[in-house]
C-alpha positions as CSV (number, residue, x, y, z in Angstrom):
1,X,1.5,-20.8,-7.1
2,X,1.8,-19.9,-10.5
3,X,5.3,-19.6,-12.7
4,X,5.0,-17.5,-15.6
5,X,8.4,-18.0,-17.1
6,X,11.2,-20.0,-16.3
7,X,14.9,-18.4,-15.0
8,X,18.0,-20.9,-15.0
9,X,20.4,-17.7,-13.7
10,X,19.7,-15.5,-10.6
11,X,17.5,-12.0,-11.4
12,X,19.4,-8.8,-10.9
13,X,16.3,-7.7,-8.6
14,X,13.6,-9.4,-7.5
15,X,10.3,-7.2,-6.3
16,X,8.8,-9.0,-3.3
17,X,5.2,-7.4,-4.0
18,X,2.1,-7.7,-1.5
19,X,-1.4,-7.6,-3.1
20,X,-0.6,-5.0,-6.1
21,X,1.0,-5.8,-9.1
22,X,0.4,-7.7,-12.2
23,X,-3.0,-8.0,-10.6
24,X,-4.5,-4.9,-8.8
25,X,-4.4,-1.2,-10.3
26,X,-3.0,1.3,-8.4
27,X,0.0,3.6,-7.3
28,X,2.5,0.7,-5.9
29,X,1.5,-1.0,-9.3
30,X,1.9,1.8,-11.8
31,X,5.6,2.6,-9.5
32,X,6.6,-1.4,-10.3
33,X,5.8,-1.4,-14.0
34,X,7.6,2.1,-14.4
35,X,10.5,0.4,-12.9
36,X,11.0,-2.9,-15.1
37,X,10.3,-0.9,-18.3
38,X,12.8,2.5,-17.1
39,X,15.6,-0.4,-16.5
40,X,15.0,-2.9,-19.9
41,X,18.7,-4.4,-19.1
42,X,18.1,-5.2,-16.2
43,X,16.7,-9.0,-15.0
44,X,13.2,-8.2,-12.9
45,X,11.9,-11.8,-10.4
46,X,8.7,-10.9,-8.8
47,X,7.5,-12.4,-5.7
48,X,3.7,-12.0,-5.4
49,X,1.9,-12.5,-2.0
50,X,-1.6,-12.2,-2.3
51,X,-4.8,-13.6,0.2
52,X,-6.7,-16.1,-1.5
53,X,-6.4,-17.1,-4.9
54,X,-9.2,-16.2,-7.1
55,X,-9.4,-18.0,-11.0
56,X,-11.5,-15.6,-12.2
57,X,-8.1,-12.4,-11.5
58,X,-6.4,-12.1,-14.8
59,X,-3.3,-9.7,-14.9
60,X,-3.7,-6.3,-15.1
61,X,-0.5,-5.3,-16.9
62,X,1.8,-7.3,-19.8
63,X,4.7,-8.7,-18.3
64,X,7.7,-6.7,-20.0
65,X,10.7,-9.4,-21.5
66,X,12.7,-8.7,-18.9
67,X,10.8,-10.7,-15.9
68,X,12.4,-13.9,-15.6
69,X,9.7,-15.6,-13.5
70,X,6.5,-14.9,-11.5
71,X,6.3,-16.6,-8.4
72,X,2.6,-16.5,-6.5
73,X,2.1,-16.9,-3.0
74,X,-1.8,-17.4,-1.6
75,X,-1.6,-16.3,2.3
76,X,-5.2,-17.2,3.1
77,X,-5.4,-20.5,1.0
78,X,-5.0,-23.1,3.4
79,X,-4.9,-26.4,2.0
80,X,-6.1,-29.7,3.2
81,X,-2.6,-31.1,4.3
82,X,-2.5,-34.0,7.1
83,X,1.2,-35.3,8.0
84,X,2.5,-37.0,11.1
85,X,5.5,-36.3,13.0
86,X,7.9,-39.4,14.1
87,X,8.1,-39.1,18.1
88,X,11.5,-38.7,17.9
89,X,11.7,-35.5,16.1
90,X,9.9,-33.8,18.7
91,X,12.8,-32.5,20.1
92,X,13.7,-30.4,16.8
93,X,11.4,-27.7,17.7
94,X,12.5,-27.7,21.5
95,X,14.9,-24.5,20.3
96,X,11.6,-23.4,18.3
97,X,9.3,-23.6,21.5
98,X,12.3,-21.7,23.9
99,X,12.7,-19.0,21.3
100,X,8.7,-18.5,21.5
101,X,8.7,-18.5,25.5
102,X,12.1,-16.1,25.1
103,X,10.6,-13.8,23.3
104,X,7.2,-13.8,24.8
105,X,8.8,-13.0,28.6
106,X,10.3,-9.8,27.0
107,X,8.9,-6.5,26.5
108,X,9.2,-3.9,24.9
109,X,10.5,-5.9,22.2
110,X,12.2,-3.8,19.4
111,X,16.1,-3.8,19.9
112,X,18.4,-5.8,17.7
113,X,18.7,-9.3,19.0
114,X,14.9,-9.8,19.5
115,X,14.5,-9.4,15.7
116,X,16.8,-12.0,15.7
117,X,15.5,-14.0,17.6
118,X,12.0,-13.6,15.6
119,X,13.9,-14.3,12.2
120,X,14.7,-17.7,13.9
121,X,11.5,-18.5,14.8
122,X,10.3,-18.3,11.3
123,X,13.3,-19.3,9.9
124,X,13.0,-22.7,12.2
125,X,9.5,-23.2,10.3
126,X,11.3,-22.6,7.2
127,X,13.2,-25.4,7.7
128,X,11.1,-27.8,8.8
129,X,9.1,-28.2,5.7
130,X,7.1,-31.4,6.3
131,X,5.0,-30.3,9.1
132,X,2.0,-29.0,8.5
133,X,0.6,-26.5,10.6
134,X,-2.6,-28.6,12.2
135,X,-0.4,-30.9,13.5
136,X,1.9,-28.5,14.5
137,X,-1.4,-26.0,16.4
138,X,-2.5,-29.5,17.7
139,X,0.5,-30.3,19.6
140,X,0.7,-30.0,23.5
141,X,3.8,-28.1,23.5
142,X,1.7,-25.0,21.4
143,X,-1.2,-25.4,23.3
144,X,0.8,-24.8,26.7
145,X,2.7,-21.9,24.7
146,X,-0.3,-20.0,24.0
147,X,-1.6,-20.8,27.7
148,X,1.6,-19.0,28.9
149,X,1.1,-15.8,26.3
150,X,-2.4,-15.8,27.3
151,X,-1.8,-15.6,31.1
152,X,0.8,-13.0,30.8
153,X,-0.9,-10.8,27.8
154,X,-4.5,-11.2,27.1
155,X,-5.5,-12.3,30.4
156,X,-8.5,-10.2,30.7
157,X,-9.9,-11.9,27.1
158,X,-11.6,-14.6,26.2
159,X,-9.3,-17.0,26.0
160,X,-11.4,-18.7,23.3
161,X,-10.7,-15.4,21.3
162,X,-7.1,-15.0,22.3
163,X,-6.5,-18.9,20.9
164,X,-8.3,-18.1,17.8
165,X,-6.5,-14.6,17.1
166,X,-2.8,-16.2,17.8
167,X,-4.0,-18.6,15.3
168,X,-5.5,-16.3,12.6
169,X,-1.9,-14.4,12.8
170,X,0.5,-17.5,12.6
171,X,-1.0,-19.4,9.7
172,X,-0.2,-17.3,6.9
173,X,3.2,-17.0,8.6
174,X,3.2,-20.4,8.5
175,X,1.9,-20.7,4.6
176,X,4.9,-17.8,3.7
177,X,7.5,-19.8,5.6
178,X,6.8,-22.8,3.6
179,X,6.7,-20.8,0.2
180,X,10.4,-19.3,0.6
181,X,11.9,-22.0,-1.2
182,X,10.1,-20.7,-4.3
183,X,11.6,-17.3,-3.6
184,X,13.2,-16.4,-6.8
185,X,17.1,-16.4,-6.4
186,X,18.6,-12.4,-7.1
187,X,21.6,-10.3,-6.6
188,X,19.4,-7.8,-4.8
189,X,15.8,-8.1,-3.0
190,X,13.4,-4.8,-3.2
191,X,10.1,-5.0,-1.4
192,X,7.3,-2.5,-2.0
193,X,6.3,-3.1,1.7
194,X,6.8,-4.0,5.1
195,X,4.7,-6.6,6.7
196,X,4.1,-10.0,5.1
197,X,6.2,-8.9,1.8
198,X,8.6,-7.3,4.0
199,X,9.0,-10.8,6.1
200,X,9.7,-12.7,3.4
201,X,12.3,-10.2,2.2
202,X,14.2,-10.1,5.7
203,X,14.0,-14.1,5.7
204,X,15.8,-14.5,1.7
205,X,18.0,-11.5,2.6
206,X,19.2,-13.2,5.5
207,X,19.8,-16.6,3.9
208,X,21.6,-15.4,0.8
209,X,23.3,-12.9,2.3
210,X,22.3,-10.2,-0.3
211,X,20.8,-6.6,0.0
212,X,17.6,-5.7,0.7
213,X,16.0,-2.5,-0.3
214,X,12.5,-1.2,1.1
215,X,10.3,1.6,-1.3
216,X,7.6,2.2,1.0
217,X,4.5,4.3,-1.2
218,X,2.6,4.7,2.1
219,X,3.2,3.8,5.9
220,X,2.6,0.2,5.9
221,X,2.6,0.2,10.1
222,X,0.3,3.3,10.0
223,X,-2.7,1.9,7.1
224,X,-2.7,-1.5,9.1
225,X,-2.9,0.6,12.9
226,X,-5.7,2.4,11.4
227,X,-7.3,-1.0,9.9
228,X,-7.0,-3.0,13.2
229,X,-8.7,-0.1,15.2
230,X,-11.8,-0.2,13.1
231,X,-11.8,-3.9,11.9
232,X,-14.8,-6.0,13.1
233,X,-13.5,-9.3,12.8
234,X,-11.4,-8.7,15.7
235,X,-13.4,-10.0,19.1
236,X,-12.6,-6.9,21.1
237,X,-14.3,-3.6,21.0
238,X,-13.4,-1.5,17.6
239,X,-12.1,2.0,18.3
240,X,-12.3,4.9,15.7
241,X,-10.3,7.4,16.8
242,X,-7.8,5.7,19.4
243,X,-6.6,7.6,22.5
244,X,-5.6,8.0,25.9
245,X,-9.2,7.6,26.8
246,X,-9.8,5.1,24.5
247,X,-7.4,2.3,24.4
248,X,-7.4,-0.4,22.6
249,X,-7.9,-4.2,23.7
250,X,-5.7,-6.9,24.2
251,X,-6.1,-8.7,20.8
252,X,-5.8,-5.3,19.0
253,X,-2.7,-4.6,20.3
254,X,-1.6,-8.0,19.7
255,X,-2.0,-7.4,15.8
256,X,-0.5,-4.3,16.1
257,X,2.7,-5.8,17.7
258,X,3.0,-8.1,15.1
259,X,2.6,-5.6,12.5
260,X,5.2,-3.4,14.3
261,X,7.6,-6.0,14.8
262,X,7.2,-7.0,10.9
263,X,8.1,-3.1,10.6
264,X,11.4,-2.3,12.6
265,X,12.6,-6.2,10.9
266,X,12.4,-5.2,7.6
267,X,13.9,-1.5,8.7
268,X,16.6,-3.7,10.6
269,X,17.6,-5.5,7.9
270,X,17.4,-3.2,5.2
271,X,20.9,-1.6,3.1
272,X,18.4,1.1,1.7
273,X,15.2,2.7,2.5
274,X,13.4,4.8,0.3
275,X,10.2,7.4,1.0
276,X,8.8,9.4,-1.5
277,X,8.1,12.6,0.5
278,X,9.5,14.6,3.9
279,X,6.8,13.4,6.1
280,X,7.0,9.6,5.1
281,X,10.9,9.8,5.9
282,X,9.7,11.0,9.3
283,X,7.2,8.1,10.0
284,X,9.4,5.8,9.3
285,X,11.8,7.2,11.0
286,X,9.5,7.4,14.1
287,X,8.7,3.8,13.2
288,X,12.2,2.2,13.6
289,X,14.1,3.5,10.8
290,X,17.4,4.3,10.6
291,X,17.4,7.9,9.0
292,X,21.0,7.2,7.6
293,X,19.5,5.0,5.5
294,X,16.6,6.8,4.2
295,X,16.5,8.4,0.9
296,X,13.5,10.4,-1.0
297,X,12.7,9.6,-4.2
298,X,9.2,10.7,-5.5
299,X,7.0,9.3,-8.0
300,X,7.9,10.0,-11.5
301,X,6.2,10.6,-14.7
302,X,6.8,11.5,-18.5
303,X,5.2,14.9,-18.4
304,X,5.5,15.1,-22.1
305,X,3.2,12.5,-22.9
306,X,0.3,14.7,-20.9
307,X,0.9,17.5,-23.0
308,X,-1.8,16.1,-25.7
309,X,-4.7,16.2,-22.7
310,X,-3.6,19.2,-21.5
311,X,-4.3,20.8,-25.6
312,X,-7.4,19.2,-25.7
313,X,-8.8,20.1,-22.2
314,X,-7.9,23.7,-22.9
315,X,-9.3,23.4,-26.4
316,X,-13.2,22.3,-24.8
317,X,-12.9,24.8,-22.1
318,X,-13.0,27.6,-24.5
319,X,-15.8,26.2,-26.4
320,X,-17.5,25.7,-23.1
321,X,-16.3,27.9,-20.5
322,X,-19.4,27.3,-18.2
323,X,-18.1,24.0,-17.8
324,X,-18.6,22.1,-14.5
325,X,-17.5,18.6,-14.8
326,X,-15.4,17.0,-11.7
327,X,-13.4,14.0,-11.4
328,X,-12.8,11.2,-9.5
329,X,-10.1,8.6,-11.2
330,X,-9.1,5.5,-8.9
331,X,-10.5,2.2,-7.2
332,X,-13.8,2.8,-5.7
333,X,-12.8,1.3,-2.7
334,X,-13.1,2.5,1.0
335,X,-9.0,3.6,1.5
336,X,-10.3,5.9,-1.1
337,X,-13.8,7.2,0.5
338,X,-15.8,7.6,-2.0
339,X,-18.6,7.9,0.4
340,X,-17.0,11.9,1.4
341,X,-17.3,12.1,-2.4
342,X,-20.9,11.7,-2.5
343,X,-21.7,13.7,0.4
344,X,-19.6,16.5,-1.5
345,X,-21.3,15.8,-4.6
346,X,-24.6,16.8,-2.8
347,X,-23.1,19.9,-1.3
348,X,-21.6,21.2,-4.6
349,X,-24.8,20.4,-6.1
350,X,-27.2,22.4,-3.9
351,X,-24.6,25.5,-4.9
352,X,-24.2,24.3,-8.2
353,X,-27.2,22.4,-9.3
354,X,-25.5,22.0,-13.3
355,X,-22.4,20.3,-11.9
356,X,-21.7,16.6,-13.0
357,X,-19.6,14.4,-10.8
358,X,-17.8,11.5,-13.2
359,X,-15.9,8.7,-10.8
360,X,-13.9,6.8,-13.0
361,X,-12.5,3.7,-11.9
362,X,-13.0,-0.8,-11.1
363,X,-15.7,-1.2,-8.7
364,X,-15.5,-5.1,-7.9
365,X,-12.6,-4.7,-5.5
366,X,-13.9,-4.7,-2.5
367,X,-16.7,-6.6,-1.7
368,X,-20.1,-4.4,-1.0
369,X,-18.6,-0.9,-0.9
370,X,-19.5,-0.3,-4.5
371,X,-23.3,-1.2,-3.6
372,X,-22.9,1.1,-0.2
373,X,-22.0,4.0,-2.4
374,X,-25.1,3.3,-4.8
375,X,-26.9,3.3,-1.9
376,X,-25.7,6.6,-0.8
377,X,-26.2,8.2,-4.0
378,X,-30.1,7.2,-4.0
379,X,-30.0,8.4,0.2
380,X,-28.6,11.8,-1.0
381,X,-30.7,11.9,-4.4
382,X,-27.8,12.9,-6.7
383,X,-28.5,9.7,-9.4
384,X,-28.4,12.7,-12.1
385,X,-25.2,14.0,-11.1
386,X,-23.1,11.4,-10.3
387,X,-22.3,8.4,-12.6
388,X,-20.2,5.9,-12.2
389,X,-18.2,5.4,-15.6
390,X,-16.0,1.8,-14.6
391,X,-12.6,1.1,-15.7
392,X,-12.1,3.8,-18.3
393,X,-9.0,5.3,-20.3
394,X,-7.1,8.1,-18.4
395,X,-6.0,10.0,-21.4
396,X,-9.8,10.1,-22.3
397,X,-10.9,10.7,-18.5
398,X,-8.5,13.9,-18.4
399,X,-10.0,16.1,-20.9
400,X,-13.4,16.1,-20.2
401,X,-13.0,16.8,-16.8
402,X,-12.5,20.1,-15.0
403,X,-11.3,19.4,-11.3
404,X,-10.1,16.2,-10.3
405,X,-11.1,14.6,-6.7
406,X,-9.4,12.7,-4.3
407,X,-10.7,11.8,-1.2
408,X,-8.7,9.1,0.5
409,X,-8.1,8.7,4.1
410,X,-4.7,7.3,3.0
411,X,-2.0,7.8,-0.1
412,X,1.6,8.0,-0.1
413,X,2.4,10.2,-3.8
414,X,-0.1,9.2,-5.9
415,X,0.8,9.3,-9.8
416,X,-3.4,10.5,-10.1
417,X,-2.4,13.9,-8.6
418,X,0.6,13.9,-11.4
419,X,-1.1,13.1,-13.5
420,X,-3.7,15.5,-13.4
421,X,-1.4,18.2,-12.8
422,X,0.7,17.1,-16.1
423,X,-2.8,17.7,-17.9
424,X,-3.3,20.9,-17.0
425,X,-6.7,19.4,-14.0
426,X,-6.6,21.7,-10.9
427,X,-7.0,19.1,-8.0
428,X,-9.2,19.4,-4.5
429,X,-7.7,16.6,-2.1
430,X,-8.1,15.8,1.0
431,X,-4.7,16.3,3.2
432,X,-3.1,12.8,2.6
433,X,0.1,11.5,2.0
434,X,2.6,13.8,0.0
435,X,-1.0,15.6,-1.5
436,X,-0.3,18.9,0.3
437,X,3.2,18.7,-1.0
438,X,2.0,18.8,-4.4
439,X,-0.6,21.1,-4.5
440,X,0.7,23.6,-2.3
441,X,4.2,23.4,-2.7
442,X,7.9,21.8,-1.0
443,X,9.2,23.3,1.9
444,X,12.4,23.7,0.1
445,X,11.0,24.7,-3.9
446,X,12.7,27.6,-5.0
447,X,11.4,29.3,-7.2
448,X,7.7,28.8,-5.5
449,X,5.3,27.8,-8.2
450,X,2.6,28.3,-6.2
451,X,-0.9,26.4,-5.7
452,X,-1.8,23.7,-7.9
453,X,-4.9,22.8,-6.1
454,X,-6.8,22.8,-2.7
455,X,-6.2,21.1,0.3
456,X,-9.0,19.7,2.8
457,X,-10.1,17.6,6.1
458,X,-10.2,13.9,6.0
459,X,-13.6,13.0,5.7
460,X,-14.4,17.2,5.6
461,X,-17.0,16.9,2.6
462,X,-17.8,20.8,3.7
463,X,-14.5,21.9,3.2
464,X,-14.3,19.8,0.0
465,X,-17.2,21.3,-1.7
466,X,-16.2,24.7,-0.8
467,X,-12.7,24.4,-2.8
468,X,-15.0,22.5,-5.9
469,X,-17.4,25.4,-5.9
470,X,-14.0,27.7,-5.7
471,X,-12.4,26.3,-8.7
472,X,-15.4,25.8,-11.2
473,X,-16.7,29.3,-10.1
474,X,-13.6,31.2,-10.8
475,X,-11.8,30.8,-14.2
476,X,-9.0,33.1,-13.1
477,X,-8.0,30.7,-10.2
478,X,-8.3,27.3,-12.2
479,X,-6.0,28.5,-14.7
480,X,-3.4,29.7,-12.2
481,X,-3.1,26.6,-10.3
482,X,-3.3,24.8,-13.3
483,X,0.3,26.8,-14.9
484,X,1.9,26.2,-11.2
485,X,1.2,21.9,-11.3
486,X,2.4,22.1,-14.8
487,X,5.5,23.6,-13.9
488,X,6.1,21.5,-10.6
489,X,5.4,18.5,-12.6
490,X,7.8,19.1,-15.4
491,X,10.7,20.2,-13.0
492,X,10.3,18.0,-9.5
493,X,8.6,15.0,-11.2
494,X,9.3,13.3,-14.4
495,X,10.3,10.2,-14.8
496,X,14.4,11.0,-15.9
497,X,14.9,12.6,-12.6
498,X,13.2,9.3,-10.8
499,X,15.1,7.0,-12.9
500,X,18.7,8.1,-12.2
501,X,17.9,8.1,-8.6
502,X,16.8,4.5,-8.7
503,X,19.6,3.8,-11.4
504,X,22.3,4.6,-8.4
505,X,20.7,3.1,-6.0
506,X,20.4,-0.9,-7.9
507,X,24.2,0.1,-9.2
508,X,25.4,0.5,-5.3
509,X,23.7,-2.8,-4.2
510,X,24.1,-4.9,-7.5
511,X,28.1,-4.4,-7.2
């Protein structure tokens, strides 16, 4: 834990934040600094879980004056702790152990009371601060708990798997549980998520009796479903494309409940819930959500300040109208699939053989993926086409490109499609997230503006290099789809509209 300033009075808000901001670029990131700088007089705590702490991570935006305090929170950094527990106070987590068995005997789980009942069981741990959690796993009471889920859940497991995945899911529980005393005291608690930032916002809600507000970016539930399928480090067999021929194992499913359970909570507990787009408002309705609650409220930018990129672009396509330079701007990371990228790159290329691909962007993220994709790019032999340019400035990136790229597999409304579209860059996604909602259109925009862009396949790198080689072969079409994002930009999604939406939502809950 680190404090970065002091607050002697409660915050106005305090942003309960899961592995994003001051210390990872991105969309949720970008949305939380637009927030404390549209709202100056308002008082900002931020509540930062994160996995392991790392000294070499330096923030990756200024604080604005008006964060109180910082608190960290490292999930996956377990210290060395050793305590012993007085027989006699055994019996304090009888009610703990009954809850556990209660719970575990039901099923489906979902309705009111058991999230109740969950918020109890971490709430018991919560209270009982000087046990750690070896001594607690040690004990024969959780030993003959997880015998009893085992029987009745996992049966057909290991059981040597099953004990270690139970155990792997409650620690950082555990670690969060014991970090909610330094949970920053607000009128009003707003978390960016659901799972572990969404517990921990259900839990202080609770306590202090004050509102909770959920802005979900993308479908927590739904990234983390589609994780656990393919993750390796689960002892089970990984599934790709789960269905009814291909269901998932015992400690998959296990995740998954957790996850889910984490999900209707926060839902549950929740005075406001905001999406940024139709389709989101439906997941999370299909989730658990109670659509009375929901509210949309896109990403915002100041289209004004684009209008600069936008000149110059324009002024470089004249002198160069043969032009063929696309785009990628974002984390090179796998949510993002750079790897479909590449594979387009080599399509585009073989039509195309001039065309330069530019991905723009950290690359020390995620652990190997960055070396995968150089890998891939000597496989496909497209080292002179492709470069990879690092961290760079997006009002230089902008103008020297002439189709941007996005390839993820997941987005909720990311400000890089904006963006672009506020600069006057055609954009080629792939059909993700509110992406075909900006490209091609709302169901309810009137007047139509029309296309903005092209829409493909996850993972389609066919149909992705057929809508490149579309837009840098015909000028006629760039330039129309690059008047129709400027106009949806400037009247669906600056930042004014955003802000007064968010301004009456913190005035109903701060009252």
């Amino acid at each position: 834990m680190a404090t970065k300033h002091t607050s002697p009075a409660p915050a106005d808000i305090c942003l309960i934040l899961e592995g994003t901001y001051p210390y990872v670029y991105g969309g949720v990131s970008t949305w939380v600094h637009q927030l404390l700088t549209m709202f100056p007089e308002r008082k900002f705590a931020l509540f930062f879980l994160g996995a392991q702490k790392n000294p070499a991570d330096k923030p990756k935006y200024q604080l604005p004056p008006n964060v109180t305090v910082l608190e960290e929170v490292y999930l996956f950094d377990h210290e060395q702790e050793r305590t012993s527990l007085p027989g006699g106070r055994r019996d304090q987590w009888k009610p703990f152990y009954e809850a556990v068995r209660k719970l575990g005997l039901r099923s489906p789980i979902g309705d009111r009371s058991d999230l109740d009942l969950i918020a109890s069981i971490i709430g018991h741990v919560t209270d009982h601060q000087k046990l750690d959690f070896d001594t607690f796993w040690n004990s024969p009471e959780t030993w003959n708990v997880v015998q009893e889920l085992y029987a009745r859940y996992a049966s057909n497991e290991s059981f040597l798997n099953f004990f270690w995945t139970v155990r792997f899911l409650i620690q950082p529980l555990w670690k969060l549980a014991r970090a909610m005393e330094r949970m920053p005291v607000a009128k009003v608690y707003h978390t960016a998520c659901t799972g572990y930032a969404g517990i921990a916002a259900v839990l202080v809600s609770a306590r202090h009796n004050r509102p909770l507000l959920l802005t979900e970016h993308g479908i927590y539930l739904r990234e983390r479903i589609a994780d656990i399928c393919r993750s390796p480090w689960i002892p089970d067999q990984p599934v790709r494309r789960p269905n009814l021929n291909e269901p998932l194992g015992s400690l998959r499913r296990l995740w998954i409940g957790f996850f889910d359970l984490a999900g209707r909570l926060c839902y549950t507990q929740s005075s406001g819930i905001v999406s940024l787009f139709g389709n989101n408002a439906r997941a999370q309705e299909h989730f658990g959500a109670d659509p009375a609650k929901i509210a949309i409220i896109p990403n915002g930018i100041r289209t004004e300040e684009f209008l600069r990129a936008k000149d110059q672009r324009a002024e470089r396509r004249r002198q160069n109208p043969h032009s063929k330079i696309v785009g990628f701007l974002g984390r090179v990371v796998s949510i993002k699939d750079v790897k479909t990228l590449l594979r387009t790159a080599r399509k585009v290329c073989d039509e195309l053989p001039d065309t330069t691909f530019l991905i723009a962007g950290p690359t020390g993220e995620e652990a190997g993926y960055h070396d995968e994709c150089m890998e891939l790019v000597q496989q496909l032999d497209i080292g002179a086409a492709v470069t990879f340019l690092g961290p760079i400035d997006r009002d230089e990136f902008r103008p020297i490109i002439d189709v941007m790229m996005l390839t993820s597999i997941s987005e909720g409304l990311p400000f890089v499609i904006i963006e672009s579209l506020a600069a006057g860059v055609p954009v080629v996604s792939t059909d993700v997230g509110a992406c075909s909602e900006l490209l091609m259109g709302r169901p309810d925009e009137s007047p139509p503006y029309g296309r903005a862009g092209l829409i493909a396949d996850i993972g389609n790198s066919d149909q992705l290099a057929r809508h490149v080689i579309a837009l840098l072969s015909d000028p006629q079409l760039a330039d129309s789809m690059t008047e129709a994002g400027l106009k949806r930009v400037q009247h669906l999604y600056h930042e004014n509209t955003i802000k007064a939406a968010y301004h009456q939502l913190y005035s109903a809950h701060l009252s």
